[in-house]
C-alpha positions as a Markdown table, in Angstrom:
| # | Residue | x | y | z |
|---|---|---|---|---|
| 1 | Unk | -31.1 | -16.6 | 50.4 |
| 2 | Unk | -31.7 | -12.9 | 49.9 |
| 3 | Unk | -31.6 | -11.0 | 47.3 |
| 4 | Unk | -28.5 | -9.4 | 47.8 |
| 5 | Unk | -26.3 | -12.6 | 48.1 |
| 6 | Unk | -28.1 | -14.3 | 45.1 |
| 7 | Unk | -27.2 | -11.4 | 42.9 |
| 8 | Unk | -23.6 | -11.8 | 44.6 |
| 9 | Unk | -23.4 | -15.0 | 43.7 |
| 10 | Unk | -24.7 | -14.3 | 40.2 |
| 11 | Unk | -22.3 | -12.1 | 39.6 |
| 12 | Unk | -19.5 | -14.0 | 41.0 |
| 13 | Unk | -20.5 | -16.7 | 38.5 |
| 14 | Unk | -20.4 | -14.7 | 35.8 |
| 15 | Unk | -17.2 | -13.6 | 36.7 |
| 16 | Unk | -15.6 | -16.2 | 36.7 |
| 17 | Unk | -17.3 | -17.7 | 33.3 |
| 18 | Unk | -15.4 | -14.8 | 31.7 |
| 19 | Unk | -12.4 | -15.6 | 33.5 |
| 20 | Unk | -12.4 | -19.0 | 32.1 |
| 21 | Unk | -13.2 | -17.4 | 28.7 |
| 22 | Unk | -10.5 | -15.2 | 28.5 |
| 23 | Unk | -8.2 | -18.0 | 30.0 |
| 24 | Unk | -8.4 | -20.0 | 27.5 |
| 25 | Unk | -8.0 | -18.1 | 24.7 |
| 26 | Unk | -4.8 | -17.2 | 25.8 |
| 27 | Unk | -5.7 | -13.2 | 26.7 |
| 28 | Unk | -4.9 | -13.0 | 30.1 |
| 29 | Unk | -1.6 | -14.7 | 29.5 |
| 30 | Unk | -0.7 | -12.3 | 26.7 |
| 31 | Unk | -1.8 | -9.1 | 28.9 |
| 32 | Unk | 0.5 | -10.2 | 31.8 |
| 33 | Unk | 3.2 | -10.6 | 29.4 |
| 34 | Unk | 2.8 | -7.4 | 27.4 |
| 35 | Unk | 3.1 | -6.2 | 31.3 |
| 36 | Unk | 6.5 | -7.9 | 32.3 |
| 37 | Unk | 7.7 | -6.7 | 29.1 |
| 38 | Unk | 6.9 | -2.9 | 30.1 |
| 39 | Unk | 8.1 | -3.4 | 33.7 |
| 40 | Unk | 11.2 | -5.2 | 32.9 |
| 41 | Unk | 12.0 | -2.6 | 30.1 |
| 42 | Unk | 11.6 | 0.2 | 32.1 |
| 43 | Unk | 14.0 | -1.2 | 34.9 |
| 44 | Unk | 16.3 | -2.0 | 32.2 |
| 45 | Unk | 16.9 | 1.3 | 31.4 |
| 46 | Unk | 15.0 | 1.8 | 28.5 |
| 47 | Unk | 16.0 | -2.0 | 27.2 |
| 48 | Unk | 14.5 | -5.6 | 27.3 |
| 49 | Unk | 18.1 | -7.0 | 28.9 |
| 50 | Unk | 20.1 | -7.3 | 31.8 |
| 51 | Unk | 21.9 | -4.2 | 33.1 |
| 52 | Unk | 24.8 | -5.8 | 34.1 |
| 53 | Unk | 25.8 | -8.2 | 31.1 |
| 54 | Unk | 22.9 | -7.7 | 28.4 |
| 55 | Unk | 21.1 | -11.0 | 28.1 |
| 56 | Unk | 18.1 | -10.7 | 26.7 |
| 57 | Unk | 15.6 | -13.3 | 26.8 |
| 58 | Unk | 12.8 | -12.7 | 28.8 |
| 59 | Unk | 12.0 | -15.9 | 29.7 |
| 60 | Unk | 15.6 | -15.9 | 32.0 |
| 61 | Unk | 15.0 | -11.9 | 33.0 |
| 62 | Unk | 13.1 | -10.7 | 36.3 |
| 63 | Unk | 13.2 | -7.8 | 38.8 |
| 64 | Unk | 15.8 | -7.4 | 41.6 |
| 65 | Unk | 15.5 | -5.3 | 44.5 |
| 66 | Unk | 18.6 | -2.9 | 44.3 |
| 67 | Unk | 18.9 | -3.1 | 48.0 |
| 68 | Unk | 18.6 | -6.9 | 48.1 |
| 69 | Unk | 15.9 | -7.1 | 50.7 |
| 70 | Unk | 13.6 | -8.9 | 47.8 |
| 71 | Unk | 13.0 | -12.0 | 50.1 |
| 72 | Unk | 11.4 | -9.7 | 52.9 |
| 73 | Unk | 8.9 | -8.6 | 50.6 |
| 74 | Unk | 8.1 | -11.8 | 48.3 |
| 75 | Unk | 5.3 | -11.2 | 45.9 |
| 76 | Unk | 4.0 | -13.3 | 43.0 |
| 77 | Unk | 5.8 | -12.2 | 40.0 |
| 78 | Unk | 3.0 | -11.1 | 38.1 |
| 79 | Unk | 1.6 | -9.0 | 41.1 |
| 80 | Unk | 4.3 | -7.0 | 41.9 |
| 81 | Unk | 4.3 | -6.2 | 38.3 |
| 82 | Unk | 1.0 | -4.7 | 37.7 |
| 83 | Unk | 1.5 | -3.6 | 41.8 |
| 84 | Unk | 4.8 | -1.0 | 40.5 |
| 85 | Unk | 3.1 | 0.0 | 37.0 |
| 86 | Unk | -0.1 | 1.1 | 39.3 |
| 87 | Unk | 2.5 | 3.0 | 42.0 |
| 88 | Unk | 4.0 | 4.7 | 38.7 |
| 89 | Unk | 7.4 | 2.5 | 38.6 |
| 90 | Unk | 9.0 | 3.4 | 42.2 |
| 91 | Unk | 12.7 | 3.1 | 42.8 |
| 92 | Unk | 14.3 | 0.0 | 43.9 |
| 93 | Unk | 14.6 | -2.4 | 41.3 |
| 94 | Unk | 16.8 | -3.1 | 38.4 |
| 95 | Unk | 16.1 | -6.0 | 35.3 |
| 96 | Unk | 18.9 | -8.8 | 36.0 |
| 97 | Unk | 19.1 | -11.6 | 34.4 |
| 98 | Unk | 19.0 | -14.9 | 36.2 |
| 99 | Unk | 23.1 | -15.6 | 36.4 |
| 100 | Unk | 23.5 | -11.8 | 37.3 |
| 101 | Unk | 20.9 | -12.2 | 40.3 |
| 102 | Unk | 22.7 | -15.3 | 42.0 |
| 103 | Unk | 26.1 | -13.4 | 41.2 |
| 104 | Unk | 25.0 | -10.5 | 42.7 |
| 105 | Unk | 23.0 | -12.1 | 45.8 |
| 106 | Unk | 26.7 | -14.3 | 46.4 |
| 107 | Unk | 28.6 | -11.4 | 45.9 |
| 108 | Unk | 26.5 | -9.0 | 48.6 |
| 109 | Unk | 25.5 | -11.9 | 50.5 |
| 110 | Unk | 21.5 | -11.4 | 50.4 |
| 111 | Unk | 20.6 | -15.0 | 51.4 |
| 112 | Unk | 17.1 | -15.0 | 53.7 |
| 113 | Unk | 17.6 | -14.7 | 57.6 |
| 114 | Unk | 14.6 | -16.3 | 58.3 |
């Protein structure tokens, strides 16, 4: 093995030994969730809640695409959070609750094509 892989390696080891660290004391699940927070605030106009009806638990909130062509572009949840706060919070989405999603994607008729 060359020295150039083994310090790859090394440092990939490292990695994710500080990974593992941070995992478990609860960090990286706290940092993700200070960032839903942000996200779904800013889509909510300024307010932790649904834009339609108000609700405002988080754990039942979540992005909608405006345009309902969210099943085109399926992300991870987390990734497409930290991927809009990067691309400075483009247009498109809206904070709905849960009930207000499935209301919405009746109502408009957004069910996946494919």
């Amino acid at each position: 093995m060359t020295d150039k892989y083994r310090d790859y390696f090394q440092r990939s080891e490292h990695n994710r030994k500080v990974y593992l660290k941070r995992k478990a004391s609860g960090k990286i699940r706290a940092y993700s969730q200070k960032v839903k927070a942000e996200i779904l605030t800013h889509y909510g106009n300024g307010r932790l809640a649904c834009i339609m009806c108000g609700f405002s638990d988080i754990r039942a909130l979540s992005l909608d695409h405006i345009d309902g062509t969210g099943w085109s572009a399926r992300r991870s949840g987390h990734a497409l959070y930290h991927q809009l706060r990067k691309a400075g919070y483009p247009e498109g989405y809206q904070t709905l609750c849960m009930n207000c999603q499935f209301i919405k994607r009746q109502e408009n008729n957004e069910h996946r094509l494919a």
